[in-house]
C-alpha positions as CSV (number, residue, x, y, z in Angstrom):
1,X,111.4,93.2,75.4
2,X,110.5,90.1,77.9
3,X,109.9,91.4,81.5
4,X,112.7,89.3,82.4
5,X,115.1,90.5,79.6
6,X,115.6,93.3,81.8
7,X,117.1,91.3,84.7
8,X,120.6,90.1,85.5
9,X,121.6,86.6,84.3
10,X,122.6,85.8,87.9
11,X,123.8,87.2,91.0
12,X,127.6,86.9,92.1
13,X,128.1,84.0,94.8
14,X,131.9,84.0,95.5
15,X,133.7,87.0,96.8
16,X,135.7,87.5,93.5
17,X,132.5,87.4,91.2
18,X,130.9,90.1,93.7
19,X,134.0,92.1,93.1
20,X,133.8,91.8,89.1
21,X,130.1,92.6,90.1
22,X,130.8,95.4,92.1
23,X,133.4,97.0,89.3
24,X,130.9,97.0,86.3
25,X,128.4,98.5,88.7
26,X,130.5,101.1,89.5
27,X,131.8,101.7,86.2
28,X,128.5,101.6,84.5
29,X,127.7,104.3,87.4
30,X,130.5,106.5,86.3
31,X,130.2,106.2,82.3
32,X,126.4,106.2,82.6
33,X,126.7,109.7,84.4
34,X,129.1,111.2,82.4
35,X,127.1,110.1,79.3
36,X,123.7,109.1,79.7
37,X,122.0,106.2,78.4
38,X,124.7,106.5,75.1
39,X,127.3,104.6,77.4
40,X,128.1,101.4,75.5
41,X,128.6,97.9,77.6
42,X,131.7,97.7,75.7
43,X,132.6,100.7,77.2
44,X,131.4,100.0,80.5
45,X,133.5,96.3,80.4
46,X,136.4,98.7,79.8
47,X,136.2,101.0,82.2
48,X,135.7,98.2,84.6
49,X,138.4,96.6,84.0
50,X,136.7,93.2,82.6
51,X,136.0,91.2,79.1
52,X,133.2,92.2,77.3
53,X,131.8,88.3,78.0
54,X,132.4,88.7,81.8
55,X,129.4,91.6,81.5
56,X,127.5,89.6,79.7
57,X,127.7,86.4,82.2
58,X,125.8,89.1,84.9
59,X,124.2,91.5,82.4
60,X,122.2,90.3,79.1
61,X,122.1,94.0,78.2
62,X,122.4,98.0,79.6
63,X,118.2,97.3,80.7
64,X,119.5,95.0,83.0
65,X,122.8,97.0,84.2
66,X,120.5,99.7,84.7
67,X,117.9,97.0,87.4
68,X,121.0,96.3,89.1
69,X,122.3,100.1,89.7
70,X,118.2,100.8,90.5
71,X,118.4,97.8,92.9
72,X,121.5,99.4,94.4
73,X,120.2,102.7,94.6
74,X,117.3,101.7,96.8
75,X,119.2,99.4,99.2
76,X,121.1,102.4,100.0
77,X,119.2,104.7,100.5
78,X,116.3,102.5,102.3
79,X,119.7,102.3,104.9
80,X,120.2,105.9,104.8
81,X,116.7,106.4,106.1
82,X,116.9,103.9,108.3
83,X,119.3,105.8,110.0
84,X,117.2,108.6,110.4
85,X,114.3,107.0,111.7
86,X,116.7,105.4,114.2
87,X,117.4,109.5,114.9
88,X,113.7,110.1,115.3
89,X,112.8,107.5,117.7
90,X,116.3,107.9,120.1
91,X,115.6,111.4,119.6
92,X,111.6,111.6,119.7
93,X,111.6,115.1,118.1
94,X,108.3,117.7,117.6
95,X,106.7,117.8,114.5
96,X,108.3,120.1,112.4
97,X,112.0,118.6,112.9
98,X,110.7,115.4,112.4
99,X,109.3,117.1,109.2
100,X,112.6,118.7,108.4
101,X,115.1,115.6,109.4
102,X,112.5,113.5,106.6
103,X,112.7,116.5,103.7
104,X,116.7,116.8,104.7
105,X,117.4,113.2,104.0
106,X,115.5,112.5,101.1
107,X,116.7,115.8,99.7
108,X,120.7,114.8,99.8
109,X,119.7,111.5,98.4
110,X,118.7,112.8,95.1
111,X,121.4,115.8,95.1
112,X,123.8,112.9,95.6
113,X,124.5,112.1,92.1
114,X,121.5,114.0,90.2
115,X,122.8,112.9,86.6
116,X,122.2,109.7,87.7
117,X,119.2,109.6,89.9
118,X,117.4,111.3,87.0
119,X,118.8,108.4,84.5
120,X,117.9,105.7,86.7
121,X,114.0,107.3,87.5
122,X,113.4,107.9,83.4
123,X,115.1,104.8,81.7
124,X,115.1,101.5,84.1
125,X,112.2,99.2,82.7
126,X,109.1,99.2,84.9
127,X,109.0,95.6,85.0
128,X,106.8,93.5,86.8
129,X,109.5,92.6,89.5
130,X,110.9,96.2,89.8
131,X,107.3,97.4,90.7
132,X,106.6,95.2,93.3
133,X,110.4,96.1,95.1
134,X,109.5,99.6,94.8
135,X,106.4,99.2,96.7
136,X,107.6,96.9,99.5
137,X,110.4,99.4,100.3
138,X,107.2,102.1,99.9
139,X,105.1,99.9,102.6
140,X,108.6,100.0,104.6
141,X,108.8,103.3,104.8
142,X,105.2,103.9,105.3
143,X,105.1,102.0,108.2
144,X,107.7,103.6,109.6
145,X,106.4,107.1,109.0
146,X,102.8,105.9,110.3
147,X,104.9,105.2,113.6
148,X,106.3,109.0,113.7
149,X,102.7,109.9,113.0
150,X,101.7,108.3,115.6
151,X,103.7,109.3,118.1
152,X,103.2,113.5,117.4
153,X,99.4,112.2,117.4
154,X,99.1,113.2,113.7
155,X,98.2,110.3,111.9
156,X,94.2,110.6,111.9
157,X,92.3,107.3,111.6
158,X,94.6,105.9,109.4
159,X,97.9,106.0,109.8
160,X,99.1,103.8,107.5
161,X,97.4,105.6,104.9
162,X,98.6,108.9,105.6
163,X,101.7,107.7,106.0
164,X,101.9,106.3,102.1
165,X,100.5,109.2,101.4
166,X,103.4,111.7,102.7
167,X,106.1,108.8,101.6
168,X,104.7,109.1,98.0
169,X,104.1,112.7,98.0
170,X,107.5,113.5,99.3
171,X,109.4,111.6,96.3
172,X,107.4,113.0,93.9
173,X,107.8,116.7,95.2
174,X,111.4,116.3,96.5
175,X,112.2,114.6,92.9
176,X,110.6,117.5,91.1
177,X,112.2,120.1,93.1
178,X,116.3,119.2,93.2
179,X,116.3,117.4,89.7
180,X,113.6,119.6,87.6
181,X,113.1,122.9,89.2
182,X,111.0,125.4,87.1
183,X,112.5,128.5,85.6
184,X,113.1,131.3,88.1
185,X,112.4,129.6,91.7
186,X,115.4,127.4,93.5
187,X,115.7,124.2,94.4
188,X,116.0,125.2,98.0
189,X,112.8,127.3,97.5
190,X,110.9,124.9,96.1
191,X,111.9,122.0,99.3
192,X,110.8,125.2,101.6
193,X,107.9,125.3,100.1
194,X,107.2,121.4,100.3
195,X,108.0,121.6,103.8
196,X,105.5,124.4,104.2
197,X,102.7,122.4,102.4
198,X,103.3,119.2,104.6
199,X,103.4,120.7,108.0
200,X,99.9,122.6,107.6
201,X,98.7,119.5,106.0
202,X,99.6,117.3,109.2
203,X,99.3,119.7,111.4
């Protein structure tokens, strides 16, 4: 598939278009939880409420449904966390709650709707575009990190670095432990232990 065959046709511009926008989102959300990747567009148009040729004006094809909810899914939670860095620097907390408030958040971000966070991280197409919006927000976050780091007086000679390093580290492990826990240790277990690993490591 073309790189951009994986991208919506266009964007909505007029309020009504970004509410026919907004409803196959949100039913692709719904049908795409309750039944995977399997979940037809004709099903999805249905659900929403909308022609099967509406979808396709915004969505060649389920690829690109699934870029949109991705896209979604990272502008809110990149506000989400903005909120708690807000927290951290009104608040200017030690280093293990600053630790903890960064573990918390990312934590009820992927128990939000696990079915779908874990369809969204296996099947959206690593195109070319998608990779370079996942780092941005990862060098927006960094930065913001490398600030906290800063402030404890924990971010060595390179902040920045360390920061990517803990902002990187924390998806992966966070991700691991709340959507694929091993056999025999908990989800909450597993976070105790990540939060553990990064506060010797900083500390």
């Amino acid at each position: 598939m073309p790189p951009n065959a994986a991208n919506p046709r266009k964007k909505p511009r007029q309020r009504r278009s970004q509410a026919t926008w907004d409803a196959i989102l949100d039913a692709a959300t719904q049908l795409f939880g309750q039944e995977g990747y399997g979940a037809t567009t004709n099903r999805i148009a249905e659900r929403a409420g909308v022609s099967i040729g509406s979808l396709y004006q915004y969505f060649p094809n389920k690829d690109a449904l699934l870029m949109a909810l991705a896209e979604r899914h990272l502008a809110e939670a990149f506000e989400v966390l903005q909120e708690t860095f807000a927290g951290l620097l009104r608040d200017a907390p030690d280093l293990p709650e600053t630790l903890t408030r960064l573990i918390d958040t990312s934590v009820a971000l992927h128990q939000r709707d696990p079915a779908m966070h874990r369809l969204l991280f296996d099947q959206t197409p690593r195109t070319p575009d998608a990779v370079v919006r996942f780092r941005q927000l990862e060098d927006l976050l960094a930065a913001a990190v490398a600030q906290q780091l800063t402030r404890l007086g924990v971010g060595g000679p390179h902040p920045q670095a360390r920061a990517l390093l803990l902002v990187q580290g924390l998806e992966a492990q966070i991700h691991g432990a709340v959507l694929a826990p091993p056999a025999g240790i908990s989800s909450e277990a597993l976070v105790a232990e990540v939060r553990t690993l990064w506060l010797k490591a900083l500390a």
